[in-house]
C-alpha positions as CSV (number, residue, x, y, z in Angstrom):
1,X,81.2,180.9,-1.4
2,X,84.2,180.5,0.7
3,X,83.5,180.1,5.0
4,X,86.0,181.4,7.4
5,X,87.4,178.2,8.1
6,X,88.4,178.1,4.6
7,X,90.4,181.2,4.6
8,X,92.1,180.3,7.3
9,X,93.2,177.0,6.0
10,X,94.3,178.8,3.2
11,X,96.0,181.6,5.0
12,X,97.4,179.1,7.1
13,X,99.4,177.3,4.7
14,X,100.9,180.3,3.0
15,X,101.7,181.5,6.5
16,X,103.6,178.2,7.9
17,X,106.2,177.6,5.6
18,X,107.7,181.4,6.3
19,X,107.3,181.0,9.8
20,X,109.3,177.5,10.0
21,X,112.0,179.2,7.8
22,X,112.1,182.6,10.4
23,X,112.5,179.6,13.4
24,X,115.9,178.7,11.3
25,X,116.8,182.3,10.4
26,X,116.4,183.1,14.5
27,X,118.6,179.8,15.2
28,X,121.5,180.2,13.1
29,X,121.2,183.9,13.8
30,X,121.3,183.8,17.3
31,X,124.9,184.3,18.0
32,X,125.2,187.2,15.3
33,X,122.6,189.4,16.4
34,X,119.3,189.0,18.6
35,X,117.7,185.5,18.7
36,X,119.0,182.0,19.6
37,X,117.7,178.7,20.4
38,X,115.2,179.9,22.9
39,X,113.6,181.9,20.2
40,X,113.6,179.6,17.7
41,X,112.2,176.6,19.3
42,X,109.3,179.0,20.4
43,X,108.6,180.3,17.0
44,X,109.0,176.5,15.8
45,X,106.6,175.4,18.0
46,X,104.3,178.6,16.8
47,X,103.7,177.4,13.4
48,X,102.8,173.4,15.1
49,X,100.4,175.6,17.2
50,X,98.9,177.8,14.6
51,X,98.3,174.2,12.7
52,X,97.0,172.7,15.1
53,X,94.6,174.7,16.1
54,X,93.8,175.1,12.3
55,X,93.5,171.7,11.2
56,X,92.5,169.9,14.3
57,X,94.7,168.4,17.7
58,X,93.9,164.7,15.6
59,X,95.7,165.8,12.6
60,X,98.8,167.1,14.5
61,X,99.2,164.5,16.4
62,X,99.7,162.5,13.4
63,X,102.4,164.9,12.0
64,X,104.0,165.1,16.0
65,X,103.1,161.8,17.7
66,X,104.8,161.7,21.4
67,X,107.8,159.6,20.0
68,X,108.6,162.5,17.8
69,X,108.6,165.0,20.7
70,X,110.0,163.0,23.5
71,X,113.3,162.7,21.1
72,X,113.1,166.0,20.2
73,X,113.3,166.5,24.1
74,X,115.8,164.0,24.5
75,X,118.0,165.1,22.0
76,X,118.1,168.5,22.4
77,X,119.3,168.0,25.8
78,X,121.9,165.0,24.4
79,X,123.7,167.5,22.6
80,X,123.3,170.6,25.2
81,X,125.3,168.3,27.7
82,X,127.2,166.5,24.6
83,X,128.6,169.2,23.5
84,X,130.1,170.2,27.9
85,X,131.3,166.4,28.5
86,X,133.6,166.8,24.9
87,X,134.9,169.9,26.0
88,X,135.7,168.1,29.5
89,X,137.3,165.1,27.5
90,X,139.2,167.1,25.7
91,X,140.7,168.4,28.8
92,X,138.9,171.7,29.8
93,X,136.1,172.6,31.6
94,X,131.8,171.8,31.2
95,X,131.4,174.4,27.8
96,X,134.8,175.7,27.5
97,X,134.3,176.0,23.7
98,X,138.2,176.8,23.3
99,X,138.7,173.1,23.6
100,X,136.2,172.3,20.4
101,X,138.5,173.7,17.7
102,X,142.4,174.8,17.3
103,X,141.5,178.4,16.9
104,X,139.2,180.1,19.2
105,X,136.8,181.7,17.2
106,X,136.1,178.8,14.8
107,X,135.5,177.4,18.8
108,X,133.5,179.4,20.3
109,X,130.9,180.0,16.8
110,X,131.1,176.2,16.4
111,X,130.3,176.1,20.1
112,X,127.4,178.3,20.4
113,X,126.0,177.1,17.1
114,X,125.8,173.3,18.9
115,X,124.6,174.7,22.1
116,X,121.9,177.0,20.6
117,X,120.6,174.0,18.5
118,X,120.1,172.0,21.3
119,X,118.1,175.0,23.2
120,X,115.7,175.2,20.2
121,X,115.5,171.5,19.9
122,X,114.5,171.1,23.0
123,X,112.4,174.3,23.9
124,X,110.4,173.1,20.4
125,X,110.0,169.8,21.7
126,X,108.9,171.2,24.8
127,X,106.3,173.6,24.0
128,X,105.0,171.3,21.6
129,X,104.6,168.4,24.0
130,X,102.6,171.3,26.9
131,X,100.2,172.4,24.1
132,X,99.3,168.5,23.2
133,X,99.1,166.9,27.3
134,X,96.7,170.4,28.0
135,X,94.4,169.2,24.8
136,X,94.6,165.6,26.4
137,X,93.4,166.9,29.7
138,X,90.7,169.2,28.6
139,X,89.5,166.2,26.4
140,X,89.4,164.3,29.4
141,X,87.9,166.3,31.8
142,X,85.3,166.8,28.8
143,X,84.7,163.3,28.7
144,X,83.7,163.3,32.4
């Protein structure tokens, strides 16, 4: 006979997949219509969540050890700021996107698209890396 625990697990890995895959819809969507990189990296981080809390803190960890999330961080915010000192070297100002390409809409979508995907780098990263240091200090003040 099947426990609840069970039919979450089960649920849980049907339901992960599609919610990674919505994260990217939301991301590359984001400057067409409602969503972005704020979004994303939230819904991202969602599905981590959802399978953390699902499979255990231990087994996450393992999938997202800190390295993995500090250069999510760091990377996210690499090409956030990247993408403002090329425009600057190229001779306009912090995020004039005009600068990226010769014509200005293939600019400003290349643009946003670089600038969004640093946002839901790092907001992933971010909320990922909050929901494992509060496990680490309720296991700690557990401990005491």
């Amino acid at each position: 006979m099947l426990n609840r625990a069970s039919i979450l697990r089960v649920v849980s890995k049907l339901l992960i997949p599609p919610i990674m895959v919505f994260a990217l819809y939301v991301q590359f969507h984001g400057d067409f219509g409602p969503g972005g990189g704020f979004q994303a990296g939230v819904i991202f981080a969602a599905a981590f969540i959802l399978y953390a809390l699902i499979f255990g803190v231990d087994n996450a960890r393992k999938v997202a050890p800190a390295w993995l999330t500090r250069t999510l961080l760091a990377s996210g915010l690499l090409l956030y700021t990247g993408v403002g000192v090329v425009a600057m070297m190229l001779g306009g100002d912090f995020l004039d996107y005009s600068m990226l390409a010769t014509d200005q809409k293939s600019a400003q979508h290349l643009g946003i698209t670089l600038i969004e995907l640093g946002v839901g780098t790092t907001v992933s990263g971010a909320m990922i890396t909050i929901f494992l240091i509060f496990d680490g200090r309720l296991r700690a003040e557990k401990d005491d």
